[in-house]
C-alpha positions in Angstrom: 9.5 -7.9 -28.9 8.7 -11.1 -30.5 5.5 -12.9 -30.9 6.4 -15.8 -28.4 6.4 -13.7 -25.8 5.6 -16.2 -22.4 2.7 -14.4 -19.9 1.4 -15.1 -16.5 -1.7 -13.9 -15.8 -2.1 -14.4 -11.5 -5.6 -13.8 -10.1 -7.7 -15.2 -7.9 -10.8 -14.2 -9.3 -11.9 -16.4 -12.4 -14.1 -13.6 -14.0 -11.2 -11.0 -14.1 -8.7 -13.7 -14.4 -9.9 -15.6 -18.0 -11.2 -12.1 -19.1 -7.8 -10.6 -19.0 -6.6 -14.2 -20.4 -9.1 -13.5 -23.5 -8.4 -9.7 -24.3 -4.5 -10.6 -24.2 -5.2 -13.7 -26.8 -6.4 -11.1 -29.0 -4.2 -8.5 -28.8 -1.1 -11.0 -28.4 -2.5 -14.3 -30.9 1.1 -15.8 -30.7 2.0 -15.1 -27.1 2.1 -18.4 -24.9 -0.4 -17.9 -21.6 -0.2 -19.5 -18.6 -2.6 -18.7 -15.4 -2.4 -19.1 -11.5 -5.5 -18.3 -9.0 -3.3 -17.7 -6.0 0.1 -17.1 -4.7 1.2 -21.0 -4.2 0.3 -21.7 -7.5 2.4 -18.9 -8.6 5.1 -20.0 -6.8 4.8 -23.6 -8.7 4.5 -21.8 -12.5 7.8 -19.4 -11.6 9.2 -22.5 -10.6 8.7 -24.9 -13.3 8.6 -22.6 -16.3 10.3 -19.5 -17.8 8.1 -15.8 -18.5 8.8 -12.9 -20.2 6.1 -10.7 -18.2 3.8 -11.8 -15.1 0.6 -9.9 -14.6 0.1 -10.2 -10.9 -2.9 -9.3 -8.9 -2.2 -8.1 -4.8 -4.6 -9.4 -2.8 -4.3 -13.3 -3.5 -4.5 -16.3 -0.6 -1.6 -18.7 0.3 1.0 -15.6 0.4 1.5 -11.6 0.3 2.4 -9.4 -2.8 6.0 -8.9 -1.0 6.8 -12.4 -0.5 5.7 -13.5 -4.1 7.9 -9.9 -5.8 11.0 -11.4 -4.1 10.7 -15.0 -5.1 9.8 -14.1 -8.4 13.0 -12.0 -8.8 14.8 -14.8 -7.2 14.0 -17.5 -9.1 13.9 -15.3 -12.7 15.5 -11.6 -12.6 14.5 -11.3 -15.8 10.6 -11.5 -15.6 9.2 -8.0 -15.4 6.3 -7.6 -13.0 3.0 -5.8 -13.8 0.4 -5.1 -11.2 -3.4 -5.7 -12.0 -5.2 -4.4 -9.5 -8.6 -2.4 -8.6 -7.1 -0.1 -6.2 -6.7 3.8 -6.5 -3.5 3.9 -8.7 -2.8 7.5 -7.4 -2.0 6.3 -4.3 -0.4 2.9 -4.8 0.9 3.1 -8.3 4.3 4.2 -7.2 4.2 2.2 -3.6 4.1 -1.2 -5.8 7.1 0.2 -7.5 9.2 1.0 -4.9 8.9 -2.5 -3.7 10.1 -4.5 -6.6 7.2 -4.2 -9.5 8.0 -2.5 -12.7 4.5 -1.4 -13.6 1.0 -0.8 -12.7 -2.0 -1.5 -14.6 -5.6 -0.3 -13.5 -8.2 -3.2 -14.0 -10.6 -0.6 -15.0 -8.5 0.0 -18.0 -9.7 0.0 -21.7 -8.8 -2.7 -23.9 -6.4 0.2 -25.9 -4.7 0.9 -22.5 -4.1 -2.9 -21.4 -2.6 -3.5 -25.5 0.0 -0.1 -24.2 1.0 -1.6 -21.5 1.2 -4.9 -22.5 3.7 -3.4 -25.5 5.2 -1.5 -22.5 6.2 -4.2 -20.6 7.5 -6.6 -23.1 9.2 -3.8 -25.0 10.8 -1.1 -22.1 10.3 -3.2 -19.4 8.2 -0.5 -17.6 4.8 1.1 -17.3 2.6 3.4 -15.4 -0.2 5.2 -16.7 -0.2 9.4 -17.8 -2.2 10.1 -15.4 0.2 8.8 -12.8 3.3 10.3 -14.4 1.5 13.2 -14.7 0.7 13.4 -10.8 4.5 12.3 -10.2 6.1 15.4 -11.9 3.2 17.5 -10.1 4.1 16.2 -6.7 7.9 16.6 -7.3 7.3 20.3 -8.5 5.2 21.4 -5.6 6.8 23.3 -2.2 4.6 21.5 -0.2 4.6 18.1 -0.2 3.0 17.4 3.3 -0.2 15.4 2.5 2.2 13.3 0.3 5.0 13.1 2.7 2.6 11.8 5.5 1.4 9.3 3.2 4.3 7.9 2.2 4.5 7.1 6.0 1.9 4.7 6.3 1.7 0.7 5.2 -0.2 -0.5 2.3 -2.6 -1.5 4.9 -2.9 1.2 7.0 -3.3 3.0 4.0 -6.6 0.4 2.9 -7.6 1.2 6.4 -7.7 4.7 5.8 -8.9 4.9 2.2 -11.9 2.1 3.9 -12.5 5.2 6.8 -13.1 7.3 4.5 -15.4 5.5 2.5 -17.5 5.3 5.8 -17.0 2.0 6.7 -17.1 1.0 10.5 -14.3 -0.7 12.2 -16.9 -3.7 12.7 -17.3 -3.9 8.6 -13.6 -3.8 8.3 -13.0 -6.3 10.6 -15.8 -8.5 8.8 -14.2 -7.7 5.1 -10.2 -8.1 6.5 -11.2 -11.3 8.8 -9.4 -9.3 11.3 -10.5 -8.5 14.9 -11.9 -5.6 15.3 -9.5 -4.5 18.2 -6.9 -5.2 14.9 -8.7 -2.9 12.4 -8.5 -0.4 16.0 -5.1 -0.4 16.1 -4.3 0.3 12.5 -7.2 3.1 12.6 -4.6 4.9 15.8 -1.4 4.2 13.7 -3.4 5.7 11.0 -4.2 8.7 13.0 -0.8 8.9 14.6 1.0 8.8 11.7 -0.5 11.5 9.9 -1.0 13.8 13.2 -4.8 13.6 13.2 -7.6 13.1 15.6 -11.0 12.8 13.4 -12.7 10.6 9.7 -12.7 14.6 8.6 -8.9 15.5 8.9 -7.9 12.2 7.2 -11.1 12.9 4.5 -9.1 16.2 3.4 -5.8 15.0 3.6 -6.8 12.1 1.3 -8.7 14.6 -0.5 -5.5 17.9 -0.8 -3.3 14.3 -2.2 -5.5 14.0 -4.6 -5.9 16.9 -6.3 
């Protein structure tokens, strides 16, 4: 790795995004940072200048995480993409990186753990955390993969829907946090419930809760 290593750090969120832009200063003096708050700014950065490593938040405006993976890997194959994100990594971790992202970073994380896979990414080109890894080999060791195997059926957001249920939010406080109609957020909730063979908040409560054990 050398020390000019090129970084894009892409969040909407100022707080998150110039704190992540300060702890990587120190732990990477020489690097060269650039930021972007959303996904068309994004866009612009990838396509006026070269990076080693993007650090790429999900849920941004002016695109979707999809759309700005497969542009990315477009316009530079070589630029390795690391999720930042607040969701559960359990249950997206490896979802992120079936779709084109070649690590996932919790933004809960410890300043030691964002300086491993920072050294990850720029060194192997990869990085999930143990605990992740850990759940993977689990998972693929275990006869009985149902509660898995039915999630792996569901969208990223039917899968926020679900993990919202859960939560005990209503369909009318999704619909206000989403800017969806509610009749929307309905119609994910029955996918939800049709996917995983399920009629009640309780069924899909221990489902979530058997995946994550």
């Amino acid at each position: 790795m050398q020390n000019s290593d090129r970084i894009l750090v892409a969040d909407d969120h100022e707080i998150v995004r110039m704190g992540l832009i300060r702890i990587i200063k120190q732990l990477k003096p020489q690097s060269h940072l650039s930021e972007a708050d959303d996904y068309k700014s994004l866009y612009v950065k990838i396509s006026k200048e070269n990076f080693d490593l993007v650090i790429l938040d999900v849920n941004m405006p002016n695109g979707s995480f999809q759309e700005a993976v497969n542009f990315i890997k477009l316009k530079q194959p070589h630029i390795k993409i690391l999720v930042f994100s607040s969701q559960d990594e359990q249950l997206y971790a490896v979802r992120y990186l079936k779709i084109g992202a070649d690590g996932y970073l919790n933004k809960e994380s410890s300043m030691a753990k964002i300086d491993l896979a920072l050294n990850a990414m720029l060194n192997t080109g990869r990085y999930i955390s143990e605990e992740v890894r850990e759940s993977m080999i689990s998972v693929s060791l275990q006869n009985n993969q149902a509660p898995n195997s039915s999630l792996e059926t569901l969208s990223n957001r039917e899968l926020q829907i679900a993990n919202s249920l859960v939560q005990g939010l209503t369909l009318k406080d999704l619909s206000n946090q989403l800017n969806l109609h509610s009749s929307t957020i309905s119609t994910y909730k029955n996918r939800v419930f049709e996917k995983l063979g399920i009629q009640s908040i309780p069924e899909l409560v221990e489902i979530l809760r058997l995946y994550n054990q």
